[in-house]
TIVEX-367363 format. One record per residue (C-alpha): residue in three letters; residue number from 1; x, y, z. Coordinates in nm, 3 decimals. Layout:
<atoms>
+------+-----+---------+---------+---------+
! rest !  nr !      xx !      yy !      zz !
+------+-----+---------+---------+---------+
!  ALA ! NUM !       X !       Y !       Z !
...
+------+-----+---------+---------+---------+
</atoms>
This chain:
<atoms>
+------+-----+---------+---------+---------+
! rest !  nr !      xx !      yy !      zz !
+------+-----+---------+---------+---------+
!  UNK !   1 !  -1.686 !  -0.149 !   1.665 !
!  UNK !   2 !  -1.482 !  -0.110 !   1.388 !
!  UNK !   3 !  -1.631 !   0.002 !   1.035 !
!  UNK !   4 !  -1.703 !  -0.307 !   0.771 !
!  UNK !   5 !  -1.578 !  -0.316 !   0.426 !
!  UNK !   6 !  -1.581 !  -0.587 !   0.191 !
!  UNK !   7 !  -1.250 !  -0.775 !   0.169 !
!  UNK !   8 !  -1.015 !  -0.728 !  -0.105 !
!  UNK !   9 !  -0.628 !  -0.875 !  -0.166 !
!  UNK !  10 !  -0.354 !  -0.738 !  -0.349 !
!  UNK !  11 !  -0.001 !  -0.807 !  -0.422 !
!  UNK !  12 !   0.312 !  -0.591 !  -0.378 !
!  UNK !  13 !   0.632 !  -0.736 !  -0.640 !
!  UNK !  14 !   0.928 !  -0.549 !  -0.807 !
!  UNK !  15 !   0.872 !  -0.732 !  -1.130 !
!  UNK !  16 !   1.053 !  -0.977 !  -1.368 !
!  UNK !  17 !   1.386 !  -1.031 !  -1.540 !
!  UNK !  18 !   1.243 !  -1.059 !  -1.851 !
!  UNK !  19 !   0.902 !  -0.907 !  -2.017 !
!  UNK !  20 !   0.772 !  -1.236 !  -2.068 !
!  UNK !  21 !   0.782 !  -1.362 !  -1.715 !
!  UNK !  22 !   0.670 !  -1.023 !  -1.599 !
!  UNK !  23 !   0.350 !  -1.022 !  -1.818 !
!  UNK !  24 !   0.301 !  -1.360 !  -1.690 !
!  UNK !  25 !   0.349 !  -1.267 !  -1.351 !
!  UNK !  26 !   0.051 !  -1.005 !  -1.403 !
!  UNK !  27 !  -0.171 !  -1.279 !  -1.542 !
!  UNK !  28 !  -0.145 !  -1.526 !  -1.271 !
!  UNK !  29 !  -0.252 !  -1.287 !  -1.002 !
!  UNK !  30 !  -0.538 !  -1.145 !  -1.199 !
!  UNK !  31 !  -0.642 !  -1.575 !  -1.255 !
!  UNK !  32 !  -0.539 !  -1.628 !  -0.840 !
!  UNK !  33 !  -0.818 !  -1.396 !  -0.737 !
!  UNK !  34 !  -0.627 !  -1.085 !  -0.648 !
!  UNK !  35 !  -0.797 !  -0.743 !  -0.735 !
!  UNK !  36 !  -0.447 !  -0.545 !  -0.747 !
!  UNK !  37 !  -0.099 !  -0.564 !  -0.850 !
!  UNK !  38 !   0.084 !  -0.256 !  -0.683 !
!  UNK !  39 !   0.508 !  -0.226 !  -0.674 !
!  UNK !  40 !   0.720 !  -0.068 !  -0.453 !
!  UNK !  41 !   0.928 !   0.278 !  -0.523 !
!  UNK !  42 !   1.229 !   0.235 !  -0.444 !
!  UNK !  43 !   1.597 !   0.261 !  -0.655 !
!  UNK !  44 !   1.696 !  -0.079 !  -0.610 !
!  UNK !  45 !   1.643 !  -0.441 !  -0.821 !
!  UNK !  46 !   1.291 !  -0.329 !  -0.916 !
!  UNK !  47 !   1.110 !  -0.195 !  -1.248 !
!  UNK !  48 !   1.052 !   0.125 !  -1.349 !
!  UNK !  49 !   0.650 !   0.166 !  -1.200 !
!  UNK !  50 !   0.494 !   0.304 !  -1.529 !
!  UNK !  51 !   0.634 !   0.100 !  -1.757 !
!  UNK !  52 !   0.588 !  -0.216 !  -1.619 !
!  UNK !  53 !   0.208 !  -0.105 !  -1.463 !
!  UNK !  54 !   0.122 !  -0.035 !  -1.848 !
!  UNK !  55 !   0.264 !  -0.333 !  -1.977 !
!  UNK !  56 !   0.080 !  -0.532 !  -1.704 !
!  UNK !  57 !  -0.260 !  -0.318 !  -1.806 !
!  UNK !  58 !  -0.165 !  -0.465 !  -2.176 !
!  UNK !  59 !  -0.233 !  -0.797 !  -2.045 !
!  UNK !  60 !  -0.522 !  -0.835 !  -1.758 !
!  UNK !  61 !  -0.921 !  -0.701 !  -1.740 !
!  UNK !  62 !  -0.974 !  -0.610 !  -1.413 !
!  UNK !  63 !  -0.631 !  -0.577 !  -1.200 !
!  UNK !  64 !  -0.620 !  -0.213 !  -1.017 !
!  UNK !  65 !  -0.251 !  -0.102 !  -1.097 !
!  UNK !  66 !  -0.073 !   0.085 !  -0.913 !
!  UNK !  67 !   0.230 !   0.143 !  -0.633 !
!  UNK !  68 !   0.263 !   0.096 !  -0.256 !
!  UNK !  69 !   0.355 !   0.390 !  -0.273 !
!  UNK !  70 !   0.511 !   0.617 !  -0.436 !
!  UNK !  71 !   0.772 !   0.824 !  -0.265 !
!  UNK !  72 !   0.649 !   1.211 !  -0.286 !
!  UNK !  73 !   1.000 !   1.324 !  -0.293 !
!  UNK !  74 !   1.112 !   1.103 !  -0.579 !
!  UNK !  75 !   0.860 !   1.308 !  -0.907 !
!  UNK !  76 !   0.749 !   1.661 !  -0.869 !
!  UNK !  77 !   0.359 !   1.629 !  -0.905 !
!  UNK !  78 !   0.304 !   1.754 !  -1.202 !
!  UNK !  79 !   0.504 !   1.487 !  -1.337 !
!  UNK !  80 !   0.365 !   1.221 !  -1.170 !
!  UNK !  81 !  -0.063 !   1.322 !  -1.228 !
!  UNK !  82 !   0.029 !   1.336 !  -1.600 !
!  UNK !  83 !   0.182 !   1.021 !  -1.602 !
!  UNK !  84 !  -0.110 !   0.854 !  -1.392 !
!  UNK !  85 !  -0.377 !   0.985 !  -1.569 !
!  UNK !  86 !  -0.206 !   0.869 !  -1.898 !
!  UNK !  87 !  -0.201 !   0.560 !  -1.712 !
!  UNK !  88 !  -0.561 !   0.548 !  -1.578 !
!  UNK !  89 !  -0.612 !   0.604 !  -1.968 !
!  UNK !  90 !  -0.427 !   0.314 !  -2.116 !
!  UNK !  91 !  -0.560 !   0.033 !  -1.832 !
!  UNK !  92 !  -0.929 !   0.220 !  -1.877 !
!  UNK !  93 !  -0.973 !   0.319 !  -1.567 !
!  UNK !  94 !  -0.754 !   0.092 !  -1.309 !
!  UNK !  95 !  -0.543 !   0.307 !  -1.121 !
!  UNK !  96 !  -0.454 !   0.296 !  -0.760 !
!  UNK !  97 !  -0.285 !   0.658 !  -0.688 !
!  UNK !  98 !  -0.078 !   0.535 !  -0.399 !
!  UNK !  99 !   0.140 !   0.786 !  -0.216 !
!  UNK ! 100 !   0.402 !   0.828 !   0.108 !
!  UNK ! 101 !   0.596 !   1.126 !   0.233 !
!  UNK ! 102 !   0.938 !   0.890 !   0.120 !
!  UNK ! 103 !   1.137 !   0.712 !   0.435 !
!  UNK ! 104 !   1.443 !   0.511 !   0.278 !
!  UNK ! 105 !   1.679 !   0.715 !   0.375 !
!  UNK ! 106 !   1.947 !   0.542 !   0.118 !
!  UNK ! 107 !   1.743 !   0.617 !  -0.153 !
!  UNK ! 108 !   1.776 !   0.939 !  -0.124 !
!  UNK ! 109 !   2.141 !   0.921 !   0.002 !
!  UNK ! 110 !   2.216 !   0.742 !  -0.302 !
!  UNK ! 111 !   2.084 !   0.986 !  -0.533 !
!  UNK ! 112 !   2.219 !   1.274 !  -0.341 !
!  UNK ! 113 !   1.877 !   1.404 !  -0.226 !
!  UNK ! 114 !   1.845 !   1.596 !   0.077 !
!  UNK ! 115 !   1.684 !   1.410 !   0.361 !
!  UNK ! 116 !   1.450 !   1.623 !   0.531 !
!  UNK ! 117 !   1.287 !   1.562 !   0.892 !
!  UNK ! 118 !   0.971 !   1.362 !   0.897 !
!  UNK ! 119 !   0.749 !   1.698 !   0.962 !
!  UNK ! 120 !   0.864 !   1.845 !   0.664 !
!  UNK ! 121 !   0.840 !   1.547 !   0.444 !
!  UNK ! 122 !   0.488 !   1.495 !   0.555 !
!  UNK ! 123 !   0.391 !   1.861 !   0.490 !
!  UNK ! 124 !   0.521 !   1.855 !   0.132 !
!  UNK ! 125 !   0.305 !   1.521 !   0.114 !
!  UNK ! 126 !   0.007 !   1.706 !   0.213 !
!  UNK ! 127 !   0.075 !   2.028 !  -0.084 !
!  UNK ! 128 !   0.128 !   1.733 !  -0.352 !
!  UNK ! 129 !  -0.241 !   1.562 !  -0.265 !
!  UNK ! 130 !  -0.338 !   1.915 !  -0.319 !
!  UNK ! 131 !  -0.189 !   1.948 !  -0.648 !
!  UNK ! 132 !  -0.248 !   1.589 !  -0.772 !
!  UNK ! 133 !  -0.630 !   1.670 !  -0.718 !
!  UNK ! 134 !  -0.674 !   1.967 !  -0.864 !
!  UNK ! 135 !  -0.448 !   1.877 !  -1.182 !
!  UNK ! 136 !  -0.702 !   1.580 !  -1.165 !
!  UNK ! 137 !  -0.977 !   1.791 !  -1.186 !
!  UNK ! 138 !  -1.132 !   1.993 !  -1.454 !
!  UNK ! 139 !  -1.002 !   2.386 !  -1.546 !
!  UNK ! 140 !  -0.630 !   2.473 !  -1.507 !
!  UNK ! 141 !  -0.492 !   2.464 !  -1.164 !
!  UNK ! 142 !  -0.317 !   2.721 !  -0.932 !
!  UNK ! 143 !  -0.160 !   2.687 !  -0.622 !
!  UNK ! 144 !   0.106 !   2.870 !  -0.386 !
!  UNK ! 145 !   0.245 !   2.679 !  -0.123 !
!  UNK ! 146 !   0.575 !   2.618 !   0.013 !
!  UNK ! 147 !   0.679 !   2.410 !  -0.163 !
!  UNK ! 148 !   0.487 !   2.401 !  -0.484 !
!  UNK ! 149 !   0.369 !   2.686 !  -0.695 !
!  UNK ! 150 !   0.183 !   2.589 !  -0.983 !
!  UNK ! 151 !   0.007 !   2.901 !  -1.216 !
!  UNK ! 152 !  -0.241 !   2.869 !  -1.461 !
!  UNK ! 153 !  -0.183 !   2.455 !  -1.565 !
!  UNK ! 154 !  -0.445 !   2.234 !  -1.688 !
!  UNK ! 155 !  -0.388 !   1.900 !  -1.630 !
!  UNK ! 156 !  -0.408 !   1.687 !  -1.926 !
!  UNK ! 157 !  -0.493 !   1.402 !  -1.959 !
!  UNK ! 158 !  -0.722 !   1.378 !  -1.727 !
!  UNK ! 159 !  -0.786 !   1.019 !  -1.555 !
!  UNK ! 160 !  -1.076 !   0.836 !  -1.721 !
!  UNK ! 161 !  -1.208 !   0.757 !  -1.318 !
!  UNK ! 162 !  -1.374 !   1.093 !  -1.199 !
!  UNK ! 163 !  -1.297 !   1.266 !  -0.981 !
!  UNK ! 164 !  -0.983 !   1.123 !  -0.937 !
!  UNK ! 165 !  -0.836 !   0.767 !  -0.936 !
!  UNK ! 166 !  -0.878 !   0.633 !  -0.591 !
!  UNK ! 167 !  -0.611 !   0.774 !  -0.331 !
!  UNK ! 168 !  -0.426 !   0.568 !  -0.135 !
!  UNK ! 169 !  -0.149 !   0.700 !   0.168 !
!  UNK ! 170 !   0.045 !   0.492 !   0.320 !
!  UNK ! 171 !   0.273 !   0.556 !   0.679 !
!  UNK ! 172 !   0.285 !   0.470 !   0.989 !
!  UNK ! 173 !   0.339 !   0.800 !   1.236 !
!  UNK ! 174 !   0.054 !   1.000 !   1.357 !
!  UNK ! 175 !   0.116 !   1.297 !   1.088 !
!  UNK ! 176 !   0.093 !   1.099 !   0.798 !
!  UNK ! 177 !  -0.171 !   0.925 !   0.915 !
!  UNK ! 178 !  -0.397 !   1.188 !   1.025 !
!  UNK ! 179 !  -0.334 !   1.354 !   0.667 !
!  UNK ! 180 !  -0.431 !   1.031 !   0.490 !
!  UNK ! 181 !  -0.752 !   1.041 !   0.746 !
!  UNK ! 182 !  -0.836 !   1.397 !   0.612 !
!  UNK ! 183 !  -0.710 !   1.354 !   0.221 !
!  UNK ! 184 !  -0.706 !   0.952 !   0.099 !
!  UNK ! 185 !  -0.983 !   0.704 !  -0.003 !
!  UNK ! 186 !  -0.737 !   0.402 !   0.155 !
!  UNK ! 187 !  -0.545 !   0.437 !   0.455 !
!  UNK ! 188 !  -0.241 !   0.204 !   0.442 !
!  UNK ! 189 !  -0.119 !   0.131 !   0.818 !
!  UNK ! 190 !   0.252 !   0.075 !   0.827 !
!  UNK ! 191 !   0.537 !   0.089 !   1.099 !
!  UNK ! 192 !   0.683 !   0.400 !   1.136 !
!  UNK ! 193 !   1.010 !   0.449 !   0.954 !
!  UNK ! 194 !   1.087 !   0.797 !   1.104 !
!  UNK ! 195 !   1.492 !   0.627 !   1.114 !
!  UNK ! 196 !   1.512 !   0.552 !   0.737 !
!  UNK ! 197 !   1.567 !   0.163 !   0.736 !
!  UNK ! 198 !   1.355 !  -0.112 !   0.882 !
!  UNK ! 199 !   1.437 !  -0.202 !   1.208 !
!  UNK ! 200 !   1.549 !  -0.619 !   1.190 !
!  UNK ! 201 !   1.394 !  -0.826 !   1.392 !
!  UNK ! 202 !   1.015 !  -0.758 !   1.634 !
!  UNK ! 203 !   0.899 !  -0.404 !   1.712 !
!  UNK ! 204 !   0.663 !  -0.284 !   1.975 !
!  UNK ! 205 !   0.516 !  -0.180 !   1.598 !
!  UNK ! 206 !   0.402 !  -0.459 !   1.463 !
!  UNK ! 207 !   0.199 !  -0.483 !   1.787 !
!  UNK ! 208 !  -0.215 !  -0.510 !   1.779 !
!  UNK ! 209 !  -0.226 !  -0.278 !   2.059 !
!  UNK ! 210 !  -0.030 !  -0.019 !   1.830 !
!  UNK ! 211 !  -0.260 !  -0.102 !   1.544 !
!  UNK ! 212 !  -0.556 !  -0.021 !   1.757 !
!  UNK ! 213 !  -0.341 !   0.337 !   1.822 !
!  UNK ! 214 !  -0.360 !   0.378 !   1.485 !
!  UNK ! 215 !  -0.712 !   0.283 !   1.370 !
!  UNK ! 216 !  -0.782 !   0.581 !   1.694 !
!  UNK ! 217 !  -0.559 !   0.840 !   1.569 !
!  UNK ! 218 !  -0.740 !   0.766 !   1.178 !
!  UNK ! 219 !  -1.080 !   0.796 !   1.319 !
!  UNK ! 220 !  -1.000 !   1.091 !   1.500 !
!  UNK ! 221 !  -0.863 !   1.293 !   1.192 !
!  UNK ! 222 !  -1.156 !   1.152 !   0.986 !
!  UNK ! 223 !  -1.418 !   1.236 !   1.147 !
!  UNK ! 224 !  -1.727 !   1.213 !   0.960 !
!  UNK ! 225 !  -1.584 !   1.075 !   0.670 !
!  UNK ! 226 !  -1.404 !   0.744 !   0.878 !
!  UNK ! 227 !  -1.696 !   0.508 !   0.772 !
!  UNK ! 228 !  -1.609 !   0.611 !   0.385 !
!  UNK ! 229 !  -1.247 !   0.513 !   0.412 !
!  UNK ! 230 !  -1.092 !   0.150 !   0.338 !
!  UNK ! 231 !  -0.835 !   0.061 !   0.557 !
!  UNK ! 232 !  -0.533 !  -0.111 !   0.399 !
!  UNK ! 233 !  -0.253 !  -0.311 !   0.595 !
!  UNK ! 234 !   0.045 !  -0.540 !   0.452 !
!  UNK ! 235 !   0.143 !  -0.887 !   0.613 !
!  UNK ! 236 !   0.464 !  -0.923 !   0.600 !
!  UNK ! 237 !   0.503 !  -1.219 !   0.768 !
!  UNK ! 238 !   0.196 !  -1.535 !   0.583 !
!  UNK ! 239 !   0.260 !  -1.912 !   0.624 !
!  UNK ! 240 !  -0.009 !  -2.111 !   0.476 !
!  UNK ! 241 !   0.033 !  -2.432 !   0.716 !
!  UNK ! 242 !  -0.124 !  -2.725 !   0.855 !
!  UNK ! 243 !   0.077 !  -2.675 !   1.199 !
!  UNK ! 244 !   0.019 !  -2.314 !   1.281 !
!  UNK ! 245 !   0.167 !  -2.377 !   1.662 !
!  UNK ! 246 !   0.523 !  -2.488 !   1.498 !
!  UNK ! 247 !   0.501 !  -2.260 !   1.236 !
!  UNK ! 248 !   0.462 !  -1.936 !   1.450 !
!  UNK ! 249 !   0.720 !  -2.119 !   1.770 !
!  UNK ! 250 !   0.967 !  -2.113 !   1.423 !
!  UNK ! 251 !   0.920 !  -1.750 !   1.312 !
!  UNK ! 252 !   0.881 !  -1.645 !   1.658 !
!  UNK ! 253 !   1.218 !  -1.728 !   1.780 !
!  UNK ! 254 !   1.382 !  -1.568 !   1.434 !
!  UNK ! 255 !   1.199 !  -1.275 !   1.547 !
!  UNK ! 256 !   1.268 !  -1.271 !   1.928 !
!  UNK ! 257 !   0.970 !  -1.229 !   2.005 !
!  UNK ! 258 !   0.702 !  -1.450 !   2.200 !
!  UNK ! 259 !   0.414 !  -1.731 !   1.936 !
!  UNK ! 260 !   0.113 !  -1.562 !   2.109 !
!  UNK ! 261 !   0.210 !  -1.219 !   2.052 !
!  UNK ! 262 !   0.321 !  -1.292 !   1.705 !
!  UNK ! 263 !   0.011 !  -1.494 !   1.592 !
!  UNK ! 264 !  -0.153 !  -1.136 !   1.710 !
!  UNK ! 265 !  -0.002 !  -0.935 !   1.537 !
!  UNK ! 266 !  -0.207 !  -0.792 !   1.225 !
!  UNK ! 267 !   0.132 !  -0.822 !   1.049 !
!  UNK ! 268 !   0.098 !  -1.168 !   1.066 !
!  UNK ! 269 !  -0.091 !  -1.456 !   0.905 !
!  UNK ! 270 !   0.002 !  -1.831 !   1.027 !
!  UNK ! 271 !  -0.237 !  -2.146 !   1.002 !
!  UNK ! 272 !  -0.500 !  -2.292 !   0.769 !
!  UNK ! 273 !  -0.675 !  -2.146 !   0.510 !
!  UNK ! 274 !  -0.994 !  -2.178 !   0.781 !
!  UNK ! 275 !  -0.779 !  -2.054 !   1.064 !
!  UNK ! 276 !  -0.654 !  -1.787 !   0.882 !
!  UNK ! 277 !  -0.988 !  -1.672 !   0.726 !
!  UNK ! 278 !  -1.110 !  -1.645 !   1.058 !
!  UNK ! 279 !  -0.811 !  -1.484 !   1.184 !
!  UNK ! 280 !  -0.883 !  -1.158 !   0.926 !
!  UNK ! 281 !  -1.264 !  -1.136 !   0.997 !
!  UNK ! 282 !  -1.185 !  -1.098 !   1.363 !
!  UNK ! 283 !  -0.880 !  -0.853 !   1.300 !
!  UNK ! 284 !  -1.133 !  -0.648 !   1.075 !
!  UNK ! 285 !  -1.405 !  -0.662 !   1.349 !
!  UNK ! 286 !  -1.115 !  -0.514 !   1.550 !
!  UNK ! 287 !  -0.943 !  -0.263 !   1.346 !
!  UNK ! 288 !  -1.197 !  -0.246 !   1.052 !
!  UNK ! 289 !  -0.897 !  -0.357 !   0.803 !
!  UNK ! 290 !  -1.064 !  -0.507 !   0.487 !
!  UNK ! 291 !  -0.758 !  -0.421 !   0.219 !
!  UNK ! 292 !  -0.470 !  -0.676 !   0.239 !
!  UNK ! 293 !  -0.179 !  -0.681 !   0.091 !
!  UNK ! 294 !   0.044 !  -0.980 !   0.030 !
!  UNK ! 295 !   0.477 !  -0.906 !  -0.087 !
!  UNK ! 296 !   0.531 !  -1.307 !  -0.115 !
!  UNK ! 297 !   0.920 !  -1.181 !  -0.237 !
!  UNK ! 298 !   0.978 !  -1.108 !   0.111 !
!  UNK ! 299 !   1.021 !  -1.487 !   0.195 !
!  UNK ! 300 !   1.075 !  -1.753 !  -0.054 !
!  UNK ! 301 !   0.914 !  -2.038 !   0.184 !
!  UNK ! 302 !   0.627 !  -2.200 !  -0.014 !
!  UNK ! 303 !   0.382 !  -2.134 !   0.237 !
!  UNK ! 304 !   0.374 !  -1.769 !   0.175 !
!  UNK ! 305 !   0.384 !  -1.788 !  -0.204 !
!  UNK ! 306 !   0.069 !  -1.604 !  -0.425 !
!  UNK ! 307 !  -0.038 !  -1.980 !  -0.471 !
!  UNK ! 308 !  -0.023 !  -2.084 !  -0.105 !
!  UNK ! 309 !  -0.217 !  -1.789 !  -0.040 !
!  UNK ! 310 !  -0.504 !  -1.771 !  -0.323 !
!  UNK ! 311 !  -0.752 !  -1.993 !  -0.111 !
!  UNK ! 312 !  -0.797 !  -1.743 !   0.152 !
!  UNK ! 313 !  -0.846 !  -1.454 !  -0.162 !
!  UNK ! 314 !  -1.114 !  -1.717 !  -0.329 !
!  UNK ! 315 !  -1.241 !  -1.797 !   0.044 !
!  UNK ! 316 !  -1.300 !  -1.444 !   0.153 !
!  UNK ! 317 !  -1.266 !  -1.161 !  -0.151 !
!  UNK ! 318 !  -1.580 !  -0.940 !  -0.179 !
!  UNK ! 319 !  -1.756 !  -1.081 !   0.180 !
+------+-----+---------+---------+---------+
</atoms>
């Protein structure tokens, strides 16, 4: 049996063209119900993170802020724990420190960074956390890996949530994962990118039976502490619908993949509200996934939009 955590909903966007419809954007999912607002990190059509997470503090009460997830590569870590603690600071204490080992492999082709292989990307992941918490943490900070060396620095600010903001590491490979076991507060469960671009179409992935692989390899590198960690997992794929069977035939044959297996998956979310309320208490029975995370830009159908979606968030948030 899975462990039980309260359910919670958040939203992954890249922003607005203009401030106004971006502040607005930040509004309506604070009034829908959702308890985060998180963007991706990537060098494409998307806002800068801290600019647009402070202006979005500016203008909600209770949103978590933050982004799913920054690539580790991308900001050295000194960098990036001054700029979230200043940010912790300005929303008062609503930051989400999301981070990945980086996996879009023309990211960093496009800005001429060297792509390193998955173990190495992971380790350098693992010396960041490291220096994230204790620049996070109170007295000056030194540290000698391989790949950081940090002498003598106190980290100022620091966050206004002690110890540290709440950690979240995202991936979908066994290293990653087994790091976030030992290091996060929230375990995102992804597919594994280990070939730099998302593979089109259905993956033995998106599978339950490779989410339960996953849950097993967490647990295992938890250990004790599994019962203390919220487990985080983003559905790509959400029609709100009256007719879930047509609904998941349609998306099923775009996929190439079979409606049962599909209407499985915990990557999808087809039906009613009721069906698919029931659909994430059983899933988190299974897999103990309580966080869920909702990108409504990757389809424009109506029945996946934030709106579509908020009675599920009212239905189910904080059971």
């Amino acid at each position: 049996m899975a462990h039980h955590r309260r359910f919670r909903f958040g939203v992954q966007i890249r922003g607005a063209a203009t401030a106004p419809a971006w502040v607005a954007k930040a509004r309506a999912i604070e009034s829908l119900g959702y308890a985060s607002l998180m963007l991706p990190d990537h060098f494409h059509e998307q806002l800068g993170p801290f600019s647009a997470l402070t202006a979005a503090a500016s203008v909600t009460r209770t949103l978590q802020l933050g982004v799913l997830v920054f690539a580790n590569d991308y900001r050295h870590p000194v960098v990036l724990a001054k700029e979230l603690a200043t940010l912790d600071m300005a929303s008062g204490g609503r930051v989400c420190v999301g981070l990945g080992a980086g996996w879009a492999k023309s990211d960093y082709e496009a800005a001429g960074m060297p792509y390193d292989p998955p173990g190495t990307r992971v380790e350098r992941l693992g010396e960041s956390l490291t220096v994230l918490k204790g620049l996070f943490a109170d007295g000056p900070l030194t540290f000698h890996g391989r790949h950081y060396h940090i002498s003598q620095l106190e980290g100022l600010p620091k966050p206004v949530q002690r110890p540290h903001p709440p950690i979240l590491v995202g991936g979908g490979g066994r290293r990653v994962l087994s790091l976030a076991a030992r290091e996060a507060d929230i375990v995102a469960i992804n597919i594994a990118l280990t070939a730099g671009v998302v593979a089109p179409g259905w993956t033995p992935e998106r599978t339950a039976e490779a989410t339960d692989r996953k849950v097993a390899w967490i647990r295992e590198a938890a250990g004790d502490r599994f019962d203390d960690l919220e487990l985080s997992l983003m559905c790509g794929i959400v029609a709100v619908t009256d007719d879930r069977d047509r609904a998941a035939a349609e998306t099923a044959a775009r996929l190439g993949v079979g409606a049962d297996e599909l209407l499985e998956s915990p990557f999808a979310l087809i039906g009613t509200v009721a069906q698919i309320a029931d659909t994430l208490e059983r899933r988190r029975d299974r897999f103990g996934i309580s966080y869920i995370m909702h990108p409504p830009e990757i389809t424009t159908h109506p029945a996946a939009s934030l709106e579509a979606f908020a009675p599920v968030v009212a239905r189910l948030a904080g059971r």
